[in-house]
C-alpha positions as CSV (number, residue, x, y, z in Angstrom):
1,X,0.0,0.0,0.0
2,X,3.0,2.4,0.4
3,X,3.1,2.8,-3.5
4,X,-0.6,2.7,-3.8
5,X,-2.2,5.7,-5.0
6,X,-5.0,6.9,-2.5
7,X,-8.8,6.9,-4.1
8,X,-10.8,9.9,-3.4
9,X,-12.2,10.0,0.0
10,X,-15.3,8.5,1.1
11,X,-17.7,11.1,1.4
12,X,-19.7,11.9,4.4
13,X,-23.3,11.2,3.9
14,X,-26.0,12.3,5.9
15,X,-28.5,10.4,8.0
16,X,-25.7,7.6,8.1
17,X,-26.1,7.8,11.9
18,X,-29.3,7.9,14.1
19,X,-28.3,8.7,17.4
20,X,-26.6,5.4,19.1
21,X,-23.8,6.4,20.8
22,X,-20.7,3.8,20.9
23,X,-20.4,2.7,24.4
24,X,-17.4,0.5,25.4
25,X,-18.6,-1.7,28.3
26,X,-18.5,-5.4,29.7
27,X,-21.8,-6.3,27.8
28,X,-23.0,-5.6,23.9
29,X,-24.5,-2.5,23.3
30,X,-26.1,-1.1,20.2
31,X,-23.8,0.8,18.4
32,X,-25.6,2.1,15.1
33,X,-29.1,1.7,12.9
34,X,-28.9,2.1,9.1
35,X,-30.6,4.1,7.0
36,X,-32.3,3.1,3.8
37,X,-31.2,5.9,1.7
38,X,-28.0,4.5,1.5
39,X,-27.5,1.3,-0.8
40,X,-25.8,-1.8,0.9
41,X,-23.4,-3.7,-2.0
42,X,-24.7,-7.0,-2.3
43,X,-22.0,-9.6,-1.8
44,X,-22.0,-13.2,-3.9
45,X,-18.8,-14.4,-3.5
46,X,-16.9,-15.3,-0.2
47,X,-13.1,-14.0,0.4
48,X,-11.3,-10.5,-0.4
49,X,-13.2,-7.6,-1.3
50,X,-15.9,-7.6,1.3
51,X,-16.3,-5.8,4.2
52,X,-14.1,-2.9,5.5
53,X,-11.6,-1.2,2.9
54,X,-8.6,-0.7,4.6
55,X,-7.7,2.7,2.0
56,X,-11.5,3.5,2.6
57,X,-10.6,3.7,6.2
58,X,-7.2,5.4,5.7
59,X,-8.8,8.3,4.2
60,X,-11.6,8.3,6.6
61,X,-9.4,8.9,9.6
62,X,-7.3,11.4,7.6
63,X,-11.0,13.3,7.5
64,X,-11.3,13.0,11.3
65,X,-14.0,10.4,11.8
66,X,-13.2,8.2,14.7
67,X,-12.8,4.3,14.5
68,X,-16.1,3.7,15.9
69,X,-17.5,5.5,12.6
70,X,-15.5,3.8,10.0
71,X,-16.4,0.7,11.5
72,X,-20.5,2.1,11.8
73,X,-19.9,2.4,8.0
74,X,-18.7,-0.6,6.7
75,X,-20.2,-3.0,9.1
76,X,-24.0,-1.3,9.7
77,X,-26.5,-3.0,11.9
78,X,-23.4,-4.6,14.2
79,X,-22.6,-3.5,17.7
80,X,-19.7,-3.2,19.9
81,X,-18.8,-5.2,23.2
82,X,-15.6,-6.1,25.2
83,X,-14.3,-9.1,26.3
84,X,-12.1,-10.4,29.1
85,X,-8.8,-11.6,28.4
86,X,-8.8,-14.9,25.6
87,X,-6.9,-17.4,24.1
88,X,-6.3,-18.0,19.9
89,X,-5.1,-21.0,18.7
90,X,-3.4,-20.3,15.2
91,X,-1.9,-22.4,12.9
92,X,1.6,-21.5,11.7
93,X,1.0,-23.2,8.1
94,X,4.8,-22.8,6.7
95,X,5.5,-25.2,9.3
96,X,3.5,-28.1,8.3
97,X,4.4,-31.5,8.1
98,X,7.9,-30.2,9.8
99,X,9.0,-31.3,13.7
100,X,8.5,-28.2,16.1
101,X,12.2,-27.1,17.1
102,X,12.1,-24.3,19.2
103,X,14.1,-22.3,22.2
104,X,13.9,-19.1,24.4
105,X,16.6,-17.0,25.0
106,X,15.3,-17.1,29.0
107,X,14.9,-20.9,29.0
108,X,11.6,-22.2,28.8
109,X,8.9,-25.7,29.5
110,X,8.8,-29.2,28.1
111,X,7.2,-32.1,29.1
112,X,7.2,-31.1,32.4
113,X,10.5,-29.9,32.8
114,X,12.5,-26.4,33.0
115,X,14.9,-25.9,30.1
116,X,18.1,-23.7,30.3
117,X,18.9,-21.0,27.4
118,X,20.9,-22.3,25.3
119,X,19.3,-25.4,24.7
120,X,16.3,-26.7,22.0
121,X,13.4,-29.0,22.1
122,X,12.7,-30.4,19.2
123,X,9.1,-32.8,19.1
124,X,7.8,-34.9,17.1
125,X,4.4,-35.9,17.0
126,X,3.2,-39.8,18.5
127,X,0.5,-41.2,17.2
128,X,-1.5,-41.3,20.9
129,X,-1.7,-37.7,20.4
130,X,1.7,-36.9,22.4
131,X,5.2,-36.5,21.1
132,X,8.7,-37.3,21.4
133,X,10.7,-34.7,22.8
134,X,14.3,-34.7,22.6
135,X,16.7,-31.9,23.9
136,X,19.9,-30.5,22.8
137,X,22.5,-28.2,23.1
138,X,21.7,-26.0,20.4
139,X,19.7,-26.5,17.2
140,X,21.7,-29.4,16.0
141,X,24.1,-30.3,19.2
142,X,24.3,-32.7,21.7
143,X,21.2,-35.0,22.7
144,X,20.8,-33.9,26.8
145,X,17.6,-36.0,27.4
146,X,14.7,-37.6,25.3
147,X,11.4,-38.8,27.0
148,X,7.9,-39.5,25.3
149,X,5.1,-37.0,26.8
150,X,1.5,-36.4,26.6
151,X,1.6,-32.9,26.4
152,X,3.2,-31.7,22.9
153,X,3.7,-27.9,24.1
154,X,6.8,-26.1,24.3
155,X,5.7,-23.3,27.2
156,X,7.5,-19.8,28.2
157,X,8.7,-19.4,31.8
158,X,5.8,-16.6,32.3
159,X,2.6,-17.8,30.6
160,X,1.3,-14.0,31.3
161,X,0.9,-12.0,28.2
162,X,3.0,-8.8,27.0
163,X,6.5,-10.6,27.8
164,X,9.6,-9.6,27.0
165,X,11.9,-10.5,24.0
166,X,13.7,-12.8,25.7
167,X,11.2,-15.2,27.3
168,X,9.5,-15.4,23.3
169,X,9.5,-18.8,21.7
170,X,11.3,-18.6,18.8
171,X,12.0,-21.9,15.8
172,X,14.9,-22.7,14.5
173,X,16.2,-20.9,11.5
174,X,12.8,-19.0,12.2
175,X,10.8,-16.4,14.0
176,X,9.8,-15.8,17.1
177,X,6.4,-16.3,18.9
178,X,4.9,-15.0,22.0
179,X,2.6,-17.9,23.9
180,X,3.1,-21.1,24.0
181,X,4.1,-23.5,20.5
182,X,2.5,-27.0,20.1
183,X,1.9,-29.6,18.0
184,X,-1.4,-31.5,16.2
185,X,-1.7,-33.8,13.7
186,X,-4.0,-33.4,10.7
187,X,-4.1,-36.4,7.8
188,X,-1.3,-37.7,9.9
189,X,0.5,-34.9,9.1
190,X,2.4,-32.4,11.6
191,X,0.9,-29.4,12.4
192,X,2.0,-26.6,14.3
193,X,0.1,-24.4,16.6
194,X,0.7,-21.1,18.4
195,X,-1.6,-20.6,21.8
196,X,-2.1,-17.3,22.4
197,X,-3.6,-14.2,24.3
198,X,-5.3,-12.5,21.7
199,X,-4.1,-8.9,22.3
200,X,-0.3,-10.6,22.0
201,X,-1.6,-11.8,18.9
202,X,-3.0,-9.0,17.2
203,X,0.5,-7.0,18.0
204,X,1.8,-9.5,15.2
205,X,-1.2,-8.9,12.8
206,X,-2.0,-5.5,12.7
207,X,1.1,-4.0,11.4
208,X,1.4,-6.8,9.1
209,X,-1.8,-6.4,7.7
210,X,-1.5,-2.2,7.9
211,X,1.6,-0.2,7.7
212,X,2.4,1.2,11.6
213,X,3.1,4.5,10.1
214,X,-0.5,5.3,9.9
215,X,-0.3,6.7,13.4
216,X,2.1,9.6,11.8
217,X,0.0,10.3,8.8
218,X,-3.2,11.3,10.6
219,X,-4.7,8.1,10.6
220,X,-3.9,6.3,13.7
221,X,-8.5,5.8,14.0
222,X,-7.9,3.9,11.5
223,X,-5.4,1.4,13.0
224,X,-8.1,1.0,15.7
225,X,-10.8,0.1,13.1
226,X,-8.5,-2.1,12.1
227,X,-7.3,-3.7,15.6
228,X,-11.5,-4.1,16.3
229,X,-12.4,-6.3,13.1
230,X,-9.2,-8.1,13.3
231,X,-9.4,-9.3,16.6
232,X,-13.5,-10.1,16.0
233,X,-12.6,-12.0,13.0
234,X,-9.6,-13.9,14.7
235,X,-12.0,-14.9,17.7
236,X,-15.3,-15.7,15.0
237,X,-13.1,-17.9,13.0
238,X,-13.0,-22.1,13.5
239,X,-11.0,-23.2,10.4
240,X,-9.7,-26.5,12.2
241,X,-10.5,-29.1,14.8
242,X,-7.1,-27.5,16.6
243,X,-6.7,-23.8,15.6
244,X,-9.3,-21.5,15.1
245,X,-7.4,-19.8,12.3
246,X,-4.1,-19.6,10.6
247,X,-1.1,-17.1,9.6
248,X,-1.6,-16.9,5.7
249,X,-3.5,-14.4,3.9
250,X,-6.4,-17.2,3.7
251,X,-6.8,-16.0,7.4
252,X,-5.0,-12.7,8.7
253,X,-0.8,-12.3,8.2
254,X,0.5,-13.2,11.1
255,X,4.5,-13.1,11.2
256,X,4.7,-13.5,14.9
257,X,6.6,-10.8,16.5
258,X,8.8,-10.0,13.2
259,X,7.0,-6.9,12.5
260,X,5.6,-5.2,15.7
261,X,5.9,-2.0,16.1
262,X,5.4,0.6,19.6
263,X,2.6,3.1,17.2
264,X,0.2,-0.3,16.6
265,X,0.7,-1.5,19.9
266,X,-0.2,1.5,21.7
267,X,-3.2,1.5,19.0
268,X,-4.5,-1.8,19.9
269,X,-4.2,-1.0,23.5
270,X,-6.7,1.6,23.1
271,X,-8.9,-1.0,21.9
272,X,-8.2,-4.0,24.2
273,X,-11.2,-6.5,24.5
274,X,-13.4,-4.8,22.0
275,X,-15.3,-6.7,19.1
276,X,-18.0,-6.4,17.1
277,X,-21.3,-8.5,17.2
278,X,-24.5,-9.5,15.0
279,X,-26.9,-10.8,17.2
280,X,-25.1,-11.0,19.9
281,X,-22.3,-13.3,18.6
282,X,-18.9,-12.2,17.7
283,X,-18.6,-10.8,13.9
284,X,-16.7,-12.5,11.2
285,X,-15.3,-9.0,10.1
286,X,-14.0,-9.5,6.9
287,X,-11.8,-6.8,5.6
288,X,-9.7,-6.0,2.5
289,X,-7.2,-3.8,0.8
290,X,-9.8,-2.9,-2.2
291,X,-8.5,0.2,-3.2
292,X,-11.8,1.4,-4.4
293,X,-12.5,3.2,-0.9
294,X,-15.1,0.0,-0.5
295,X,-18.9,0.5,0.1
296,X,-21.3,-0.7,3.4
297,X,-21.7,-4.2,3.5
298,X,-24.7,-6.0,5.1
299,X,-23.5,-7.7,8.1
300,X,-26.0,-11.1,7.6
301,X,-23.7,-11.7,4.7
302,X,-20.7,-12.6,7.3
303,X,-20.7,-15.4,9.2
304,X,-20.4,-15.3,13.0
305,X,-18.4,-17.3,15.8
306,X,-19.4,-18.3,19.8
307,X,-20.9,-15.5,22.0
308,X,-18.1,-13.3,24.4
309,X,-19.5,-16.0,27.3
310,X,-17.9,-19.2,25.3
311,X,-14.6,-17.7,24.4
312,X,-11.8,-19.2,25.7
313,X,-11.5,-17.1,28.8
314,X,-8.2,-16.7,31.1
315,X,-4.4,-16.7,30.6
316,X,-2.9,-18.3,28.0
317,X,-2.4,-22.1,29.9
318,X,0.9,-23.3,30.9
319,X,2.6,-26.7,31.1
320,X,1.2,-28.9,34.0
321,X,3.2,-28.9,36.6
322,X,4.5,-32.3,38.4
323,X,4.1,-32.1,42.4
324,X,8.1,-30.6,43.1
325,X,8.4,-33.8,45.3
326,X,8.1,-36.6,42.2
327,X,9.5,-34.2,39.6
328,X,13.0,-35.5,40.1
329,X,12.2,-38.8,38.9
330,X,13.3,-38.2,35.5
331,X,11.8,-39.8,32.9
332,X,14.1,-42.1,31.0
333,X,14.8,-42.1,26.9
334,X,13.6,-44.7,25.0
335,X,17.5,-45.8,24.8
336,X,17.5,-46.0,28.0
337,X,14.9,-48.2,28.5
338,X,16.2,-50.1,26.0
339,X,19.3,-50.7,27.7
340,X,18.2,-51.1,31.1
341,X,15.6,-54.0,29.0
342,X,18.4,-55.3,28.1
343,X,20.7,-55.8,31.2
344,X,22.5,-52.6,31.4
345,X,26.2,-53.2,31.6
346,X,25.8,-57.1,32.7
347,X,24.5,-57.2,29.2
348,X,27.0,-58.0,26.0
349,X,26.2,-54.7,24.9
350,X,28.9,-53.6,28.2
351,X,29.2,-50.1,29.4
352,X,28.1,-46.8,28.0
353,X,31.0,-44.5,26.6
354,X,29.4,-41.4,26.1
355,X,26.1,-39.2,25.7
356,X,23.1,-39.8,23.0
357,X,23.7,-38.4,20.1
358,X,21.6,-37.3,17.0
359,X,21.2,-39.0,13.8
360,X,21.6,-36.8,10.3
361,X,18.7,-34.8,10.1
362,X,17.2,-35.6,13.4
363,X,15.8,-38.4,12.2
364,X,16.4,-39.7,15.3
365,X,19.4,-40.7,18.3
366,X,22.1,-43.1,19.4
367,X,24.9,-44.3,22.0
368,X,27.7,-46.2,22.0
369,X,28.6,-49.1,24.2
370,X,31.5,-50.9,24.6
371,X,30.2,-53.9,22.2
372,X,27.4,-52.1,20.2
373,X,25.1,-49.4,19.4
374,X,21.6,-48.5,20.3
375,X,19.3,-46.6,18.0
376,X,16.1,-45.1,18.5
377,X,13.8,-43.3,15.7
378,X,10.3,-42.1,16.0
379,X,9.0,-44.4,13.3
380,X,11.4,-48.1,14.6
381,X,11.7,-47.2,18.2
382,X,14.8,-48.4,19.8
383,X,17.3,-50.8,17.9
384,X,20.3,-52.6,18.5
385,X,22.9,-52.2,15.7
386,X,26.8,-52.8,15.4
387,X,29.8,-50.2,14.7
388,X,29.2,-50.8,11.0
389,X,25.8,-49.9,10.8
390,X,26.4,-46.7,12.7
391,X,29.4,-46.1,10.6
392,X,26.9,-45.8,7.2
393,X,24.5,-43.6,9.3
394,X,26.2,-41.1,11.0
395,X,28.2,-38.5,8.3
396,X,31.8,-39.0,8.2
397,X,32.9,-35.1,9.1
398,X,31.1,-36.4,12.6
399,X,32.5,-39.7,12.8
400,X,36.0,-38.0,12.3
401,X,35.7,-35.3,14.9
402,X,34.8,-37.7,17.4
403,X,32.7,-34.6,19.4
404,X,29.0,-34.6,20.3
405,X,27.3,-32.0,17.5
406,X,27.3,-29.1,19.8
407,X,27.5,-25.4,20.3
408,X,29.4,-22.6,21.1
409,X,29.1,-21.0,24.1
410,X,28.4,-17.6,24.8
411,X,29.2,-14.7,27.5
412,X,28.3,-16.6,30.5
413,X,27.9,-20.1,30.2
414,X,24.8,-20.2,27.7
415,X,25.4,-21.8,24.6
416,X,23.6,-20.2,21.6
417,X,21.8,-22.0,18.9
418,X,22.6,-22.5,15.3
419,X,26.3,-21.4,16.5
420,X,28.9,-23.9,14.7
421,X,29.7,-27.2,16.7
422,X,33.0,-26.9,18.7
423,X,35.3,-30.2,20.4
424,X,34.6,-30.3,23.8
425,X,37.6,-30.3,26.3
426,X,39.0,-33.0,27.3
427,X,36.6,-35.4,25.0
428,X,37.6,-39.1,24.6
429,X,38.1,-40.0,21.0
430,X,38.6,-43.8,20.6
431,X,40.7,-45.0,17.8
432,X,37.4,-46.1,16.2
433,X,36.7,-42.5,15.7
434,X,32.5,-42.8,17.3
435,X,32.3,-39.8,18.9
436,X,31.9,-40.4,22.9
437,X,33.8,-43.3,22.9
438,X,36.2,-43.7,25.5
439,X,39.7,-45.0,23.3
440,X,40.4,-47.9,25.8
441,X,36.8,-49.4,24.7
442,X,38.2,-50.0,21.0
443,X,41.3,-52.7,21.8
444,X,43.8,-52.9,18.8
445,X,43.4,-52.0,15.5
446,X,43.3,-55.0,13.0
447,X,46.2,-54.6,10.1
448,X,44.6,-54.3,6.8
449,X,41.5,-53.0,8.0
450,X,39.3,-50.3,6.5
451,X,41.3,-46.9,7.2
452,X,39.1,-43.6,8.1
453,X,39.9,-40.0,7.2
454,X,43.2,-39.5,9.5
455,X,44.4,-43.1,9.8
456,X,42.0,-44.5,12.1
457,X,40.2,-47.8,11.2
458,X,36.6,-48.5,11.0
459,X,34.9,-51.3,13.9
460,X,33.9,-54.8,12.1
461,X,36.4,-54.0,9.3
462,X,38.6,-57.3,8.1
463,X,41.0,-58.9,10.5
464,X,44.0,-61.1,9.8
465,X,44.5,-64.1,12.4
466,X,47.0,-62.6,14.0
467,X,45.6,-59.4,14.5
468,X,43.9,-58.3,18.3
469,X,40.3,-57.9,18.0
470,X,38.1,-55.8,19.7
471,X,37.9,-57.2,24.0
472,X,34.6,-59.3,24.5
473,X,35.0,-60.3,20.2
474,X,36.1,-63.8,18.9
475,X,38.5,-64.3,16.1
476,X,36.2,-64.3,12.9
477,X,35.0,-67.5,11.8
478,X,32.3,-67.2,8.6
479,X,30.2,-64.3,8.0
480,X,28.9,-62.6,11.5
481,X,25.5,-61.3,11.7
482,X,25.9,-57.5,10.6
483,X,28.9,-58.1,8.5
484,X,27.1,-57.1,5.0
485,X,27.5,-61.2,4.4
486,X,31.3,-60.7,3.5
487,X,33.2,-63.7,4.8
488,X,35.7,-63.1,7.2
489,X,33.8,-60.4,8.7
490,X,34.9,-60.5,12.4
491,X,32.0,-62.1,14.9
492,X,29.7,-59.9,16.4
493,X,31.2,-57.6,19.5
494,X,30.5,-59.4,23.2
495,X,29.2,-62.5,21.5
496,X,31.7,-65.5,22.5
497,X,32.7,-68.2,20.4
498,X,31.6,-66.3,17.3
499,X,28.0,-67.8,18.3
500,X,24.7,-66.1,17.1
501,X,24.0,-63.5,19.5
502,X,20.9,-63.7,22.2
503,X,17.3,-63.2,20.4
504,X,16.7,-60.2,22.3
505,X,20.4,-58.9,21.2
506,X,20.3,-60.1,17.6
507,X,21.9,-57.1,15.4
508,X,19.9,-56.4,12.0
509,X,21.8,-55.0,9.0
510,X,21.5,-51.5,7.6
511,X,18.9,-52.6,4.7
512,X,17.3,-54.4,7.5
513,X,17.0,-51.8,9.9
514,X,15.7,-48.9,6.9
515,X,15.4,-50.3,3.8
516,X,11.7,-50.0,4.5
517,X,11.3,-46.0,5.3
């Protein structure tokens, strides 16, 4: 609109008014009547062009008539009433079918839980309704717990509306959100949903859907106008089973915070609470950028949403709480589980040597042990799979640094995320080059085995008789399970004899373990 040229103003027609003061109070009052002299543009079609012109009510205000009368004009018959504080539920629709990844500069809540800046939750939706949460240090670092929950929200320290910068929720590689961000699924497909108070929301809206600048032009009425039929349309909307409307034009723009602005938040304070209704039910205001100056539209041609008495009433929610008492029982990952299933280290699987770690992609996470691997994906669950396996999965610039993906740390402890992954101090690197491996856990090298980048040799690789072999292994004899079927191929790690490992232990291939995603 800031290269549009202005129409000619509306003009001011008599009798358009009959004596109904606007009243701002807790219940619906009549705002207006309508007068027959003046025609009402009949509307056929659904979708842009109906309702309030936004460049109608730019000039309007620039000729001194008050929000309450632009709105009188383009919406006649409806009155005005204000609301106590409510919640929106609106789908962020650039983000679907994508995992929710997000962080607060201040920390935030997961799955019951307090997270520290610096760190990421990244969930992934269960079929139950729940998701998999998995934190890390950073977008892409370090795994630092995983658990399973039934509450798929991500929540800010302070669920109170008008919070600062720093508690926002903000995705990866994206922008930032105030409320809380969660996750539905539609189809079967991820969807992700931003909960809301309603004023926070239309702070994101407005001056994406009206330039801020308004307020120095003359025209700040009609920024209110504005504010008033975009938050009754937000509220009347119900697109979806879980959002009540979206952040596309099909809906209202909504960038989040990206674009707010101190002129159209002081604006849609003026207004707080205030929405239009037909018949006692909250408006479906549509509005549009029709640069004709627009004309009255009858307000039966819009649909409506609940009454102000079955809104959503009350603060945005936050994350349930456990009693302070149980909350230190930790929930374990699903690789823990696993493990513990399994035997923990009296198992042949033998002692951990080092953290979980993400798989390319976050398709998932693993951790070494002395004589294997464990796996865990959304879509297989937990796995047990040898060195080799791991080797194929797991790119070879992180095989060959031998450090957890992490991130750099800023002024004060905090690491930052999206910051480039640095070797922590002191880190173990075995010879085998898995990253958290302590180097004891690896034995000797085999000669003739399969060389990494920087000399060191790849677990389950070829070994001559008289090489060592891995402690807990036997000399090869025939193919072991996990070898790819080349003969030779050492035995499985921590299986004696070169017997078949345990059923519960039995190691699947690669093309086994994914050839069916």
């Amino acid at each position: 609109m800031r290269n549009r040229i202005r129409p000619a103003s509306i003009p001011v027609r008599q009798a358009l008014v009959t004596g109904c003061a606007a009243v701002l109070a807790g219940t619906a009052v009549a705002l207006w009547s309508w007068s027959g002299d003046v025609p009402i543009r009949p509307l056929a079609d659904p979708g842009h062009g109906r309702g309030m012109s936004q460049v109608g009510a730019f000039d309007s205000a620039q000729q001194g008539w008050r929000a309450e009368r632009i709105l009188e004009h383009y919406y006649p018959g409806a009155t005005l009433a204000t609301i106590p504080p409510t919640n929106l539920a609106v789908r962020l629709v650039e983000q679907d079918g994508s995992t929710l990844d997000a962080y607060a500069q201040a920390g935030f809540r997961v799955a019951g839980r307090e997270v520290a800046p610096g760190h990421v939750a990244h969930l992934t939706p269960l079929p139950d309704g729940g998701a998999n949460v998995v934190v890390t240090v950073g977008c892409d670092g370090e795994v630092l717990w995983q658990t399973a929950t039934s509450d798929p929200w991500i929540y800010p320290l302070d669920p109170n509306p008008n919070r600062p910068v720093a508690e926002h929720l903000t995705l990866c590689g994206g922008t930032a959100y105030r409320g809380s961000l969660g996750l539905a699924t539609e189809n079967g497909e991820p969807r992700t949903i931003n909960r809301v108070d309603v004023e926070d929301y239309l702070l994101g809206v407005v001056p994406a859907e009206v330039q801020a600048n308004w307020v120095d032009k003359g025209a700040s009425e009609a920024l209110r106008a504005q504010a008033i039929a975009a938050r009754s349309y937000a509220l009347a909307d119900r697109r979806y089973p879980y959002a009540q409307t979206c952040d596309t034009t099909d809906c209202q723009m909504y960038p989040g915070t990206a674009k707010e602005d101190p002129h159209t938040a002081a604006v849609i304070a003026s207004t707080a609470g205030t929405v239009l209704l037909r018949d006692g039910r909250i408006l479906r205001s549509e509005y549009s950028a029709g640069p004709d100056g627009g004309e009255p539209a009858g307000i039966y041609a819009f649909e409506v949403g609940p009454t102000p008495a079955e809104l959503a009433v009350g603060r945005p929610p936050t994350d349930p709480r456990p009693d302070p008492r149980t909350r230190a029982a930790t929930t374990h990952s699903p690789i823990e589980l696993e493990y513990q299933r399994l035997g923990g280290e009296a198992s042949s699987l033998g002692a951990p040597l080092g953290p979980e770690m993400l798989l390319p992609q976050r398709a998932g996470s693993y951790r070494l042990f002395s004589n294997g691997v464990i796996i865990v994906t959304p879509t297989l669950g937990a796995q047990v799979v040898d060195f080799t396996t791991l080797l194929q999965l797991v790119p070879e610039p992180v095989i060959e640094g031998g450090v957890p993906m992490g991130s750099a740390a800023k002024p004060g402890g905090a690491a930052t995320p999206d910051t480039a992954s640095t070797p922590t101090s002191g880190a173990a690197v075995p010879s085998s080059g898995l990253p958290g491996a302590d180097p004891s856990a690896a034995g000797n090298v085999p000669s003739g085995a399969q060389a990494l980048p920087g000399g060191r040799a790849a677990p389950g690789a070829e070994a001559s008789a008289s090489d060592g072999v891995r402690p807990g292994a036997a000399p090869s004899v025939g193919t072991a399970p996990g070898s790819g079927g080349v003969a030779g191929a050492p035995a499985q790690p921590g299986v004696p004899n070169g017997q078949a490992p345990t059923p519960e232990l039995a190691v699947p291939s690669l093309e086994e373990v994914f050839g069916h995603r």
